[in-house]
N, C-alpha and C positions, 0 to 999 in steps of 0.2 A: 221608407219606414214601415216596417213591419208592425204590426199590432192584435193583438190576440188575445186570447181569456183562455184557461188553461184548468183545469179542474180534473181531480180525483176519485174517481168512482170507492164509494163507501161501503158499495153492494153490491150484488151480479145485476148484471145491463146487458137485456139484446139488443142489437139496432133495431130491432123492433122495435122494442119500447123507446131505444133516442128517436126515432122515424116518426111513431105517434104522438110524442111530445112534443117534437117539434112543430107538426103538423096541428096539433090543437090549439098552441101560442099563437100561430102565423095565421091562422086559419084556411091554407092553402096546400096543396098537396106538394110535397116537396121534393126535388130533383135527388135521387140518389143514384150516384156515381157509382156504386157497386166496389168492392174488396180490393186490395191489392197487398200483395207481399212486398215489402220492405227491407233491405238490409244497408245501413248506413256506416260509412267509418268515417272518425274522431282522428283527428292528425296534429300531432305540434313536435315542433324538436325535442330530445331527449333533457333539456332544461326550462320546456315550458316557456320559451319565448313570447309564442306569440299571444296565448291565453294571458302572460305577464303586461303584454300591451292592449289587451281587450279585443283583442280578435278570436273568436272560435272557427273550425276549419274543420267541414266534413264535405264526403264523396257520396252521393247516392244515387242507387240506379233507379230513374223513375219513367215510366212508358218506353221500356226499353232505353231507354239512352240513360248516359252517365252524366250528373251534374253537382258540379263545384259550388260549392257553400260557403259563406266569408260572412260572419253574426261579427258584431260589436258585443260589449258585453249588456250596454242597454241599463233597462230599469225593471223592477216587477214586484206589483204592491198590488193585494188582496186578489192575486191570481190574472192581472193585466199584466199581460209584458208588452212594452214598448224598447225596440232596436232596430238598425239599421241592416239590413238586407243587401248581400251581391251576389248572383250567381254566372253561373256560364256553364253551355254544356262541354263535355270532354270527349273529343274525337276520337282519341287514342283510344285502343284496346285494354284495358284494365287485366292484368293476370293477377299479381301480385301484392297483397296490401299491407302488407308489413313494413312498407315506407314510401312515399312517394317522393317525384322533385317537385317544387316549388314551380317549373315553370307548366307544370298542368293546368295551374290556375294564373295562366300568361295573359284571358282575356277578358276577367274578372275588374273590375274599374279599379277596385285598392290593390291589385297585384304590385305595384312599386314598393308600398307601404310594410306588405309583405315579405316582398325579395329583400329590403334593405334588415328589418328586422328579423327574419330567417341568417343570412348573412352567409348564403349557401351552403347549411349545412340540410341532407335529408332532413325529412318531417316523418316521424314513423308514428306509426297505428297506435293509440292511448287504449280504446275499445271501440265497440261497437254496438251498434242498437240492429237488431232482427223482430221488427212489426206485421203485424196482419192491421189493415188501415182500412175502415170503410169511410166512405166520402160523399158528403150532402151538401148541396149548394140551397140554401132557402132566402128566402127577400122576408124583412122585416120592418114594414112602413116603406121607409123610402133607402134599406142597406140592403144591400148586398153580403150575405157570410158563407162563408166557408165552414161547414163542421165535421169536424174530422172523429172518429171513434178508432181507440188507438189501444191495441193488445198486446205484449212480446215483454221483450227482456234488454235492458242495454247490458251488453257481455266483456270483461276484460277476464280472460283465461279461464278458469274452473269458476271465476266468481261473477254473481248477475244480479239485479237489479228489476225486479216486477216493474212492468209499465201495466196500470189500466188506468187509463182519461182519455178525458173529452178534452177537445181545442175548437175555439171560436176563433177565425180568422175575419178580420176584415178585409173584404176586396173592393166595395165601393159604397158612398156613404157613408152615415153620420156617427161618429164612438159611443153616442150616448146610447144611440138602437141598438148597439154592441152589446152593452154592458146590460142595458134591461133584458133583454133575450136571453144572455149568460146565465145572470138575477131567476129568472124564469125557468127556465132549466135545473138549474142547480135546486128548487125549491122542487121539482117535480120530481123531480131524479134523485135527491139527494146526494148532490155532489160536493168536493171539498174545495174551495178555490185552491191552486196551487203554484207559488211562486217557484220552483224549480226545474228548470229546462230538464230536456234527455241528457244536454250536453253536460249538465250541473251534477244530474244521477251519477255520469259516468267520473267526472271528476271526485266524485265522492266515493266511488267504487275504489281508484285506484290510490286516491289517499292522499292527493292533492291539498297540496296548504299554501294557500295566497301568501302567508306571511314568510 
């Protein structure tokens, strides 16, 4: 289960300033992971299968290697998203991402669940998200978080979607340290809680309608 706090930057923010904030709340100097480039892609059949059954489906390269993505569509109220999480990494060489097959993500736990609802047809590229990510690990009492500082654009063709926010990830310990931290933050920073994934931006980009 994945779980995170997702907020909207209202203003210009350097990591500096997320670094110092965080560091004044916790009262401890906190681990910064330092910058990384980003580029993520968005995949469903050309009828929106698997988004139709609550799965999302992206490919990202992260410390060099490629890794497969499989979200549930989950929950997310006053900027808490709670869903389920599967990944794996991908051996194969990536060239072309204008469609993938289904069995890339052959060692993914829900891949059955997938194959049967794909129903072998390709999954091609809906859009994609290209970030600049800087990345903090801080302790808060007795949690463990993850906070991510998050810049770029999710892209489908000529048309794109501004990302600037923060994400609070829990990695171990208690939700409530979670959400006070979050609480804390977003008072310092003035940030917006925000209940909408990258995945949701892009779905909105391309004009996608549940109904």
């Amino acid at each position: 289960m994945e779980i995170e706090l997702k907020y909207d930057m209202t203003r210009e923010i350097s990591i500096s300033d997320l670094i110092i904030a965080i560091e004044k709340i916790v009262g401890l100097k906190c681990d910064n992971k330092g910058q990384e480039l980003m580029t993520a892609y968005y995949f469903d059949t050309t009828k929106y299968d698997l988004i139709k059954a609550g799965y999302a489906v992206r490919i990202r390269k992260e410390s060099n290697q490629w890794i497969g993505t499989v979200k549930t569509s989950g929950k997310s109220e006053n900027g808490l998203h709670k869903r389920d999480e599967h990944n794996c990494i991908i051996a194969e060489k990536l060239m072309d991402f204008s469609h993938i097959n289904i069995e890339l993500l052959k060692d993914i736990e829900v891949y059955s669940a997938l194959k049967e609802i794909a129903k072998k047809k390709k999954l091609v590229q809906l859009f994609k998200s290209e970030i600049k990510r800087d990345k903090i690990i801080a302790e808060y009492k007795s949690t463990k978080i993850e906070i991510v500082f998050d810049r770029g654009a999710v892209i489908s063709g000529q048309d794109e979607s501004l990302i600037n926010e923060i994400e609070l990830e829990l990695l171990s310990g208690n939700e409530k340290d979670l959400i006070e931290l979050g609480s804390k933050l977003a008072r310092l920073l003035a940030l917006k809680p925000s209940d909408i994934s990258k995945f949701g931006r892009g779905l909105n980009l391309v004009g996608y309608d549940e109904k």
